[in-house]
C-alpha positions in Angstrom: 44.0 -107.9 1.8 43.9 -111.4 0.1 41.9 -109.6 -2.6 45.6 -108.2 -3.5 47.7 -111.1 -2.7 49.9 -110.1 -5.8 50.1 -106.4 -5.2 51.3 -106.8 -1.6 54.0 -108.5 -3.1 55.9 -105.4 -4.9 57.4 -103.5 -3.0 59.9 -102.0 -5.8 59.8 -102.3 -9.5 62.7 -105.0 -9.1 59.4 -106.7 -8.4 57.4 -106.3 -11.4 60.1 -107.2 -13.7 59.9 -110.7 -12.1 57.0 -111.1 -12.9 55.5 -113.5 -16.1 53.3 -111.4 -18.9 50.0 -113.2 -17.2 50.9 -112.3 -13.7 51.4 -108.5 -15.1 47.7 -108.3 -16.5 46.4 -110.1 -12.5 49.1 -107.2 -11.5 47.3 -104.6 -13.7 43.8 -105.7 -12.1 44.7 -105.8 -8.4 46.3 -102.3 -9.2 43.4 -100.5 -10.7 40.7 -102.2 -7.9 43.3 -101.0 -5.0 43.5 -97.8 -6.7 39.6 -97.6 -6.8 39.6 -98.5 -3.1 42.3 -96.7 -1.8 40.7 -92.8 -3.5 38.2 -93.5 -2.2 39.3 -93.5 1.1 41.3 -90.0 0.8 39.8 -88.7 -2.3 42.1 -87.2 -5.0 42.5 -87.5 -8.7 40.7 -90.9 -9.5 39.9 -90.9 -13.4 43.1 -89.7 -14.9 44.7 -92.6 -12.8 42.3 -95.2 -13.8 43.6 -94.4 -17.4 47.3 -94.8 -16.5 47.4 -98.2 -14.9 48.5 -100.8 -17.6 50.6 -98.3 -18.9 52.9 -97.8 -15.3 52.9 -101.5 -15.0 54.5 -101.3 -18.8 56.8 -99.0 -17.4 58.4 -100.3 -14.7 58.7 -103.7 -16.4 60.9 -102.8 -19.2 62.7 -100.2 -18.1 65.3 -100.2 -15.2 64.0 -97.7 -12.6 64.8 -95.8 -11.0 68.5 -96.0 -12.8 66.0 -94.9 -16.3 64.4 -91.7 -15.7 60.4 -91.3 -15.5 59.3 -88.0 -15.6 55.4 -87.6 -15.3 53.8 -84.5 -16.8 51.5 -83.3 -14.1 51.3 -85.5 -11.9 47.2 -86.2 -11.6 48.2 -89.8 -13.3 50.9 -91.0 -10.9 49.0 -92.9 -8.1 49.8 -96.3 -9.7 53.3 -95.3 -10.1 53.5 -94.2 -6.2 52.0 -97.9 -5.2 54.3 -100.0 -7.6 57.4 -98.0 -6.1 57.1 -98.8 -2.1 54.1 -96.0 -1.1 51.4 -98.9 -1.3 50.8 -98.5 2.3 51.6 -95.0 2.8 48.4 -94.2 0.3 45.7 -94.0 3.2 48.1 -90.6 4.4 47.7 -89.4 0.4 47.4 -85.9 0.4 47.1 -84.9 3.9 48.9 -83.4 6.7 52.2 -85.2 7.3 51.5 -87.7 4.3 52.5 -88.2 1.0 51.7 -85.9 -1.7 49.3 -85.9 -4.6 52.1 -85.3 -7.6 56.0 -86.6 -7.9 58.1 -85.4 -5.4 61.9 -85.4 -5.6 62.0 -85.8 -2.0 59.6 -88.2 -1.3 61.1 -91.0 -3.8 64.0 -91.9 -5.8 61.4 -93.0 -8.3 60.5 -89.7 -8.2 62.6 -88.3 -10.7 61.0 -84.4 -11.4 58.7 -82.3 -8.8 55.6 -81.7 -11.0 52.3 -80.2 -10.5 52.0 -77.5 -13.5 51.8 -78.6 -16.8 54.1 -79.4 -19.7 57.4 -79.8 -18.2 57.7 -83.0 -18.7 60.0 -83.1 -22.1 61.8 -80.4 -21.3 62.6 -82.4 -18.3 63.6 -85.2 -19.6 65.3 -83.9 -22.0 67.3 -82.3 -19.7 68.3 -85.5 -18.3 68.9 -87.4 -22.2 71.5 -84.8 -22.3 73.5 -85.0 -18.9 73.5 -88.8 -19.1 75.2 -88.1 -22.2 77.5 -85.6 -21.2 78.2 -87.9 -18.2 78.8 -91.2 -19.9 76.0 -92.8 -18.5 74.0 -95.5 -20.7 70.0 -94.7 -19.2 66.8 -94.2 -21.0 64.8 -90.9 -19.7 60.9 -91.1 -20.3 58.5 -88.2 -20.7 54.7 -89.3 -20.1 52.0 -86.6 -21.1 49.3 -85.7 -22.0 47.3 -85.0 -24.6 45.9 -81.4 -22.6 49.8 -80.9 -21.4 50.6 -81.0 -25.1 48.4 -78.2 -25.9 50.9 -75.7 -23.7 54.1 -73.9 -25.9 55.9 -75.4 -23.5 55.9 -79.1 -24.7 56.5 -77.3 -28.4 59.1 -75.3 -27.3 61.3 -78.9 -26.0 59.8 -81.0 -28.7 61.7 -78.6 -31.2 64.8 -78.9 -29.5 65.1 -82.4 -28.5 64.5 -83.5 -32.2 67.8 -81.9 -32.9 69.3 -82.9 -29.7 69.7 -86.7 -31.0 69.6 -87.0 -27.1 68.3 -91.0 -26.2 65.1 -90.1 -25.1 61.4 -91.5 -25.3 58.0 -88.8 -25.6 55.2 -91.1 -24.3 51.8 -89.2 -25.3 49.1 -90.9 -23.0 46.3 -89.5 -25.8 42.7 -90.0 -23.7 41.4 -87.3 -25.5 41.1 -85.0 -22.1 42.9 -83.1 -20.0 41.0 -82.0 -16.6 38.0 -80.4 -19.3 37.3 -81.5 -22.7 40.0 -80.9 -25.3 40.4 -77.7 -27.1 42.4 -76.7 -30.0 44.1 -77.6 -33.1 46.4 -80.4 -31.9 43.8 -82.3 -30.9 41.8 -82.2 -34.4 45.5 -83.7 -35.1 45.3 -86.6 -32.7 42.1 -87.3 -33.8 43.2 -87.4 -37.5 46.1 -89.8 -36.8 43.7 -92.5 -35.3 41.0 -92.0 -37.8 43.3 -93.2 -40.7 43.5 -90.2 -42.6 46.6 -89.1 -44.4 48.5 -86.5 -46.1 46.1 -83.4 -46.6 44.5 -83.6 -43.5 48.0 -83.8 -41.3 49.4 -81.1 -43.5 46.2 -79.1 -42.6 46.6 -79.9 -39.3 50.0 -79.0 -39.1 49.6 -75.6 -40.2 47.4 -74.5 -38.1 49.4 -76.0 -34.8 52.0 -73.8 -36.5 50.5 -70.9 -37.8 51.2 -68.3 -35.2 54.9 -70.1 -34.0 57.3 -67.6 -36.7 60.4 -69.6 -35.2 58.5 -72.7 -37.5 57.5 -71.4 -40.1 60.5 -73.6 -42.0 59.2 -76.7 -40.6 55.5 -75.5 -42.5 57.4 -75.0 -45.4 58.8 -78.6 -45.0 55.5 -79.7 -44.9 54.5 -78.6 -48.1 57.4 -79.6 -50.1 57.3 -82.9 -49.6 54.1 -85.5 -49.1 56.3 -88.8 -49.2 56.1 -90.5 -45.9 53.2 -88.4 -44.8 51.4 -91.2 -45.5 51.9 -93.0 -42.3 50.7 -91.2 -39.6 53.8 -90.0 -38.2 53.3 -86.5 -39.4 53.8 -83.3 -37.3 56.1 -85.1 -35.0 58.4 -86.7 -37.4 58.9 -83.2 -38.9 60.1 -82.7 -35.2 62.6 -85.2 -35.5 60.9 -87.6 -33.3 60.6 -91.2 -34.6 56.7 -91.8 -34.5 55.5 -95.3 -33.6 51.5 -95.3 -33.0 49.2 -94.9 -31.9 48.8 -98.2 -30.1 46.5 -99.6 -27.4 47.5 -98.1 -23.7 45.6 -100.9 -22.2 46.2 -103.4 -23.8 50.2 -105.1 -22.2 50.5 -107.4 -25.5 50.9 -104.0 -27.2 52.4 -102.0 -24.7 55.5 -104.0 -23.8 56.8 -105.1 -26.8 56.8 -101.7 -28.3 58.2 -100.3 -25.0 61.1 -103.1 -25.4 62.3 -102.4 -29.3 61.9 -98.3 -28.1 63.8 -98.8 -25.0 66.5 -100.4 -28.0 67.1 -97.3 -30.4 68.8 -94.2 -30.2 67.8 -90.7 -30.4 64.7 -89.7 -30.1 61.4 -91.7 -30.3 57.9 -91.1 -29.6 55.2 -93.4 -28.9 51.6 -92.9 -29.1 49.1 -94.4 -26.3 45.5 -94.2 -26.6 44.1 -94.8 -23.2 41.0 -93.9 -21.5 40.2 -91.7 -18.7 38.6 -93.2 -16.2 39.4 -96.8 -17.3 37.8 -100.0 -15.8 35.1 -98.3 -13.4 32.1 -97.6 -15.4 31.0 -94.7 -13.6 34.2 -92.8 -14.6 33.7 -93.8 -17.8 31.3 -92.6 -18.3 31.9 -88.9 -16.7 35.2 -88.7 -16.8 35.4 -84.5 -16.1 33.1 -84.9 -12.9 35.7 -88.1 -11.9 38.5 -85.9 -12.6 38.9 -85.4 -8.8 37.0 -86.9 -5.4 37.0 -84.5 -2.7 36.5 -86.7 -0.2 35.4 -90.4 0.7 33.0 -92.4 -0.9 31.4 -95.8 -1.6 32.9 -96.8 -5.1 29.8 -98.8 -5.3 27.6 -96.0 -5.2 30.1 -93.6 -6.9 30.0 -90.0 -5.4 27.1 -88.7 -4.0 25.3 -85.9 -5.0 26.5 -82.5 -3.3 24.2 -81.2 -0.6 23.5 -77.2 -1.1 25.9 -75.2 0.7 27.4 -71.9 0.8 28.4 -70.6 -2.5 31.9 -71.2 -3.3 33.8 -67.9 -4.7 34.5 -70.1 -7.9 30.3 -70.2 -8.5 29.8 -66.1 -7.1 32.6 -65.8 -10.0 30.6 -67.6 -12.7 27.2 -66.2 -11.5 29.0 -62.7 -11.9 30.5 -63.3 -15.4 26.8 -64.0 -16.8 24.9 -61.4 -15.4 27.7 -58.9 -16.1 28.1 -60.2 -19.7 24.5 -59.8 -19.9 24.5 -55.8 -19.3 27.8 -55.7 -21.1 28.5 -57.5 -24.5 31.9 -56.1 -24.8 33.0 -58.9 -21.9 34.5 -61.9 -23.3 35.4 -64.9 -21.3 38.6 -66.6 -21.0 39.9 -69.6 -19.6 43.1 -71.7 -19.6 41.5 -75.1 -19.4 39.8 -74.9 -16.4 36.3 -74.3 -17.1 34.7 -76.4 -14.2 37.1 -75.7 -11.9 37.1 -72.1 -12.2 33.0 -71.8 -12.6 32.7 -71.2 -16.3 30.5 -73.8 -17.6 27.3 -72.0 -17.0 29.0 -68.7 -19.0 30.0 -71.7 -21.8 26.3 -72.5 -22.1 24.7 -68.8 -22.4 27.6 -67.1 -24.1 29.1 -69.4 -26.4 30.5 -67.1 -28.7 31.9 -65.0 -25.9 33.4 -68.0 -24.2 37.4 -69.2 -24.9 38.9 -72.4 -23.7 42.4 -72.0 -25.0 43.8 -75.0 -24.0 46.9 -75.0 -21.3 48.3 -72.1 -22.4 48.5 -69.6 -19.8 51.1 -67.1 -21.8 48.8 -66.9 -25.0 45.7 -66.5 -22.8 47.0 -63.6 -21.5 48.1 -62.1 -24.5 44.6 -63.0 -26.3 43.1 -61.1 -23.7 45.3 -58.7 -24.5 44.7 -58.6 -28.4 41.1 -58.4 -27.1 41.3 -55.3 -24.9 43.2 -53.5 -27.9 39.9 -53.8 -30.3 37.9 -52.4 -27.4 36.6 -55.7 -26.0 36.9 -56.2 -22.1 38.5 -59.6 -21.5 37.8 -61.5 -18.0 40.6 -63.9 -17.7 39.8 -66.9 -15.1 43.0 -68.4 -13.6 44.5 -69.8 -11.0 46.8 -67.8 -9.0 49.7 -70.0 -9.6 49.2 -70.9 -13.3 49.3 -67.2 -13.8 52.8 -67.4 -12.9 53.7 -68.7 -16.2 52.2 -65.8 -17.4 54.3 -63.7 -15.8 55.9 -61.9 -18.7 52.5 -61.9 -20.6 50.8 -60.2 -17.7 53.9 -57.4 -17.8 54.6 -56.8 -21.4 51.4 -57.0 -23.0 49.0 -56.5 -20.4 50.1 -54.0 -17.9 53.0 -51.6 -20.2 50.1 -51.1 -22.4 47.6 -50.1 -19.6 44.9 -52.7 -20.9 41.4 -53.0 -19.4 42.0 -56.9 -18.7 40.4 -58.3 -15.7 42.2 -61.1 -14.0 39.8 -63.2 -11.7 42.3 -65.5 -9.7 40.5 -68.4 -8.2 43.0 -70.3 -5.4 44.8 -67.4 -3.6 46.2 -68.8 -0.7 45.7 -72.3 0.8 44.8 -74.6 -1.4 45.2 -77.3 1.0 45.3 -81.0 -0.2 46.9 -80.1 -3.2 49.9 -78.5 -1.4 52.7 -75.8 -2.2 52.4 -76.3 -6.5 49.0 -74.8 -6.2 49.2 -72.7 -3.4 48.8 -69.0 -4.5 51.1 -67.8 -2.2 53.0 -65.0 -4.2 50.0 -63.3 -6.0 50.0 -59.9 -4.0 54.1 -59.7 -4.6 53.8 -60.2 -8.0 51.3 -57.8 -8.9 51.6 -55.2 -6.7 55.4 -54.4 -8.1 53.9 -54.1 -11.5 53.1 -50.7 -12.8 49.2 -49.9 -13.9 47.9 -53.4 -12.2 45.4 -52.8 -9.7 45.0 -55.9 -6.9 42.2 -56.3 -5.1 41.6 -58.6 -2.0 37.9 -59.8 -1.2 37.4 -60.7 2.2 33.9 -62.6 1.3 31.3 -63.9 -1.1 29.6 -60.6 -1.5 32.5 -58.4 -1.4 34.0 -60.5 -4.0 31.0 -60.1 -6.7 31.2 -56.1 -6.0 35.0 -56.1 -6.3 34.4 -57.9 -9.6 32.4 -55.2 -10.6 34.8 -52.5 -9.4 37.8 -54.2 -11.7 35.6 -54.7 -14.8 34.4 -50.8 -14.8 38.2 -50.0 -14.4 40.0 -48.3 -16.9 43.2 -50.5 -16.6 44.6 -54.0 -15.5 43.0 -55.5 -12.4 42.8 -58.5 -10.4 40.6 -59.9 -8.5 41.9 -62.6 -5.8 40.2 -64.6 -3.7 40.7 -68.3 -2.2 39.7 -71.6 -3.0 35.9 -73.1 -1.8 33.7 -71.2 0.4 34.1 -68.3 2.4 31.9 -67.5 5.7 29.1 -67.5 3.5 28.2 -63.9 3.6 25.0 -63.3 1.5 25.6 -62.4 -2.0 23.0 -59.5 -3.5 22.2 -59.5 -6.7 22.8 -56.3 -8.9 26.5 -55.1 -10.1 27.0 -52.7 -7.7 31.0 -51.6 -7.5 33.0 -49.8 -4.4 34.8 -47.2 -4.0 38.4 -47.8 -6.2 41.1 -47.8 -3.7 39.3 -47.9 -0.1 39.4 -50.0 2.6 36.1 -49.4 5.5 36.8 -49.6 9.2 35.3 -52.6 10.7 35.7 -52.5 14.2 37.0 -49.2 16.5 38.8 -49.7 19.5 37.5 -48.5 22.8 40.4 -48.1 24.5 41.2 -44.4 26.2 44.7 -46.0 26.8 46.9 -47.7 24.5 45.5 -49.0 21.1 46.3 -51.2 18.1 44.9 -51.3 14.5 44.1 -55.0 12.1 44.5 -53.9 8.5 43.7 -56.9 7.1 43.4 -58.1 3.7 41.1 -60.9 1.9 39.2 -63.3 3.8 41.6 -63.6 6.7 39.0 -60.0 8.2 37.4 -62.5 9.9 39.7 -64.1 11.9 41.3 -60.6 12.4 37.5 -59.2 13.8 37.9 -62.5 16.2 41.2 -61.6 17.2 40.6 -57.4 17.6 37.6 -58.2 19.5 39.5 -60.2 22.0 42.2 -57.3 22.3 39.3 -54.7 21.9 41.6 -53.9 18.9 40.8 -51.2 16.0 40.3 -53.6 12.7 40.0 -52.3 8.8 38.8 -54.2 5.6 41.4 -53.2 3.2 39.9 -54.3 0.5 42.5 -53.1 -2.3 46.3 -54.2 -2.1 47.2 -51.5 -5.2 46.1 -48.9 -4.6 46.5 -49.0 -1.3 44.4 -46.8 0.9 47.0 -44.5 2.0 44.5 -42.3 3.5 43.4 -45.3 6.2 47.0 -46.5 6.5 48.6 -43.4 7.9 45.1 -42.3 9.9 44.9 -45.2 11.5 49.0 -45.4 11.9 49.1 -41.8 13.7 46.0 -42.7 15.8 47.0 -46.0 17.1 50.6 -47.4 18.9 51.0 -50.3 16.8 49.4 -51.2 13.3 49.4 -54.8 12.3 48.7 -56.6 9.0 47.3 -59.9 8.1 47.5 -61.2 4.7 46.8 -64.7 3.2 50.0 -64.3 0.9 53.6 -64.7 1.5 54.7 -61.7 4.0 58.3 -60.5 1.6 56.8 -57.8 -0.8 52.9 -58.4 0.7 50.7 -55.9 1.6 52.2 -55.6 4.9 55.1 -54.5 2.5 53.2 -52.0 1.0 51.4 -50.8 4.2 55.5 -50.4 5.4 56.7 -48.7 2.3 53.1 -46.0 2.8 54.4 -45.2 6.5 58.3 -45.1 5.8 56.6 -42.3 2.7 54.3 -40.3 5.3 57.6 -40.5 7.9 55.3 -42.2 10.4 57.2 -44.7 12.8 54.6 -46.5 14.2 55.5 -50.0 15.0 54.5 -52.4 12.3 53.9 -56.4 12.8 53.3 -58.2 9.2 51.6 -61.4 9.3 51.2 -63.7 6.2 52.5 -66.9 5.0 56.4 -67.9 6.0 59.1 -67.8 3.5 58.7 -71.8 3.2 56.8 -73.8 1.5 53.6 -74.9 3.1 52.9 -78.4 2.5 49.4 -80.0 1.7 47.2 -80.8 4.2 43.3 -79.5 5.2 43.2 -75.9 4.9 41.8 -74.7 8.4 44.9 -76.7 10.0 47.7 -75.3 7.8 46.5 -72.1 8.4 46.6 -72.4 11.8 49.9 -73.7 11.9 50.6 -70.6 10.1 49.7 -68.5 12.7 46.6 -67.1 10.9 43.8 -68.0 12.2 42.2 -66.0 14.8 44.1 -67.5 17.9 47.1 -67.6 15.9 47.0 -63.7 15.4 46.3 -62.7 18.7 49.1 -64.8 19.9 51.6 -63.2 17.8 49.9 -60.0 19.0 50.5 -60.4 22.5 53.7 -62.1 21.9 55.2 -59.1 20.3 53.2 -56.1 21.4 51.3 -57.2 25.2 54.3 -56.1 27.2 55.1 -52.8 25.8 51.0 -51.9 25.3 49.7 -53.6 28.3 47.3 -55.5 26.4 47.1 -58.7 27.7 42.9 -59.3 28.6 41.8 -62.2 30.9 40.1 -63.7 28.4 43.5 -63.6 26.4 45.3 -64.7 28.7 43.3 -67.6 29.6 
């Protein structure tokens, strides 16, 4: 450890700001090579931190954390922050079970000022915290860093228009490296560019409107814009008219740069905002060079090699999604293609290539994708929407008003559904079923493998109505996938597995991919076991079959268990007046932390020991179904 004989000596900002300009840039080195080293060891996020190094060293030596507030947008840039604030050693646990987590945690660090994950919180955040210290008497300096992808999202608008009336003491810190996780999108980023190619007036004031052409609440601040050119000389532009004062953009790797400007900012009141150019990947060529495919390590690898080609393997259900959106958007040129900013990761790029035209990257902006999809569906289009179950939480109101009270043929694919794993209880896609299944006209659909997934897709696209699709994140047991577009019957579940019992019997109504474990666990306890298949509509006709010809149902679900499908399976017996004992098993009401996948949902009870324990646990004594081999 020699190699970071400066490093080992922080253990606290207090540290770095005792440090000389020159020992900051050997600081800044050690940082980025331990970074390097230490990713790939776990994996994680290794390009957008590469970016962000020079800029937390910055940071933490001019302002006075953790008494000033830092509040990181995201979260895929904070590695460097978690080593220069005590976690140096604790980075070999990064990400899995029992260690630190991937993004700022409130209750991991006092450093750790905001719990972030989603995107575009930051200001609002911070903002937040401008204000209190004001209304407490306090004298600190909050900090929003984001980026240039987070500041696509209404969200960041929606707290940049406030603050600059606020007057709060606060700093906006745009790390601009021209990315977010994809390549940018979108008319605030023709702005950026703008402001560092040296053009002026007409070009912001272009710009500008069309940031703000759809935002009525702004139209005044348009009008602003065209009344007056003087000052819109100096690239300040669209966020002066916020109220912000605009100092860039400036050099985010470059210390000279950073730390005086950070010092005269860290000086003024109200608010300011500073513009940092940095790039992803910084200082290790081969991230430089892809930065998207160095977005994220999976695993462990040899950074002098870089990561090594993937070996073929089962599908994942992101790629049977993206084979599925060509070849249906091939029979079908009404399908268009939509996608918050998460082309690679939810198996678009392909779709990108053939269907250009067809194919929308609106940026991080999960409530206007939904309501695009919307505007879509209205002209007679059929709109495939490609989220992540959690990101279409912030959708939420989207999803009701304009999607499902209008009865709009938009198909929601929802990659992540469950366990995410490593990535932990921001991502997880816990709630999905709840949310959807209480919404009037939405049809949910539950996949319990590759194959089953492509014909469900089918089955929501040839619907007449709102449906989604969800299914989890990586591979599944790598059921054979056949080609064609062939759809199943809307609202059935199939038998997968009879009992053979003559004495007392129980029924698995399982839902998603956790049928497999559920066949493991019903063939130990010669138990009755159904595909479900749909969550909305349920198949009533199964339910209450199955519920008067068996002693006990019970229901496995890869979602949180309070308003599940083992809700819904409840509310269809208390309906049909059947009192057959019900056992719901899904997620707990806690938070699942990160961790690998197979082990969390173990620990969850849901894989296939898991379920026959709580089987016999509840059930074995009344129904005498205790086997030897269970037993054992």
């Amino acid at each position: 450890m020699m190699k970071y004989a400066l490093l080992q000596t922080i253990n606290s900002p207090a540290d770095v700001r005792r440090l000389s300009r020159g020992e900051l840039e050997r600081l800044a080195a050690e940082l980025r090579d331990f970074l390097l080293y230490s990713v790939s060891q776990t994996g994680g996020h290794l390009s957008s931190n590469l970016g962000t190094v020079e800029l937390t060293v910055a940071l933490h030596a001019v302002f006075d954390t953790p008494h000033d507030r830092l509040v990181w947008d995201v979260g895929h840039q904070t590695y460097p922050h978690k080593i220069l604030t005590g976690r140096r050693e604790l980075m070999a646990g990064l990400r899995q079970l029992g260690g630190i987590s991937g993004f700022p945690r409130r209750d991991e660090s006092e450093y750790d000022t905001f719990g972030t994950a989603h995107s575009s919180t930051s200001i609002a955040a911070a903002l937040g915290m401008a204000v209190a210290s004001r209304l407490k008497g306090e004298h600190r300096r909050a900090v929003a860093i984001i980026g240039d992808g987070a500041m696509s999202a209404g969200m960041a608008f929606e707290a940049l228009n406030n603050a600059g009336v606020s007057q709060a003491d606060m700093l906006v810190i745009l790390n601009d490296n021209d990315m977010s996780i994809s390549p940018p999108v979108g008319a605030l980023n023709g702005h950026l560019a703008r402001l560092m190619s040296g053009r002026f007036y007409a070009a912001a004031r272009d710009t500008a409107k069309t940031v703000l052409r759809n935002a009525p609440p702004l139209f005044e601040l348009v009008r602003r814009f065209e009344e007056h050119a003087k000052g819109m000389v100096v690239p300040g532009t669209i966020f002066e008219e916020f109220g912000f004062n605009y100092v860039g953009p400036i050099d985010g790797h470059d210390l000279d740069s950073l730390i005086p400007t950070l010092e005269n900012l860290r000086e003024l009141k109200g608010p300011q905002f500073l513009h940092v150019v940095t790039k992803k990947g910084y200082g290790y060529k081969l991230a430089e060079a892809e930065p998207v495919r160095y977005h994220f390590a999976s695993g462990k690898f040899d950074p002098a090699v870089g990561f090594a080609k993937a070996a073929p393997g089962k599908p994942t259900f992101s790629q049977v999604f993206g084979n599925w959106l060509c070849d249906m958007a091939a029979t079908d040129e009404r399908l268009v293609g939509i996608t918050p900013a998460m082309r690679e990761g939810s198996g678009m790029v392909e779709f990108e290539r053939r269907f250009p035209t067809r194919y929308h990257d609106v940026g991080i902006a999960e409530q206007h994708a939904v309501t695009f999809a919307a505007g879509l569906a209205c002209e007679g289009l059929k709109p495939v929407v490609a989220i992540y179950s959690t990101f279409l939480q912030r959708a939420y109101d989207q999803l009701i008003h304009d999607v499902a009270l209008q009865n709009l043929p938009v198909v929601f694919a929802l990659d992540r559904a469950g366990i995410v794993g490593a990535d932990g209880p921001t991502h997880a896609g816990a709630y999905d079923i709840a949310y959807l299944r209480c919404i009037p006209n939405m049809s949910v659909m539950a996949p319990a493998d590759e194959n089953e997934c492509r014909q469900l897709l089918t089955t929501a696209f040839r619907h007449d109505g709102p449906a989604a699709v969800r299914y989890p994140r990586g591979a599944g047991v790598g059921a054979e996938v056949q080609p064609g577009l062939k759809d199943l019957p809307f609202g059935k579940g199939e038998l997968r597995r009879e009992t053979r019992s003559r004495g007392q019997r129980i029924a698995i109504l399982a839902f998603g991919t956790l049928l497999y474990p559920a066949l493991e666990a019903g063939q130990r306890l010669d138990a009755t076991v159904a595909n479900m298949r749909f969550v909305k509509p349920l198949d009533v006709e199964l339910v209450t079959a199955l519920a008067r010809s068996h002693d006990a149902i019970v229901t496995v679900e890869e979602g949180c268990t309070m308003g599940g499908a083992g809700s819904a399976v409840l509310e269809a017996l208390q309906a049909a007046s059947i009192a057959t004992p019900v056992l719901v098993l899904g997620l707990p009401d806690t938070f699942v932390e990160h961790g690998e996948p197979a082990k969390l949902l173990a620990m969850c009870g849901l894989d296939a020991a898991g379920i026959e324990r709580s089987i016999l646990q509840r059930f074995a004594a009344k129904l005498q179904l205790v086997h030897p081999a269970a037993a054992g």
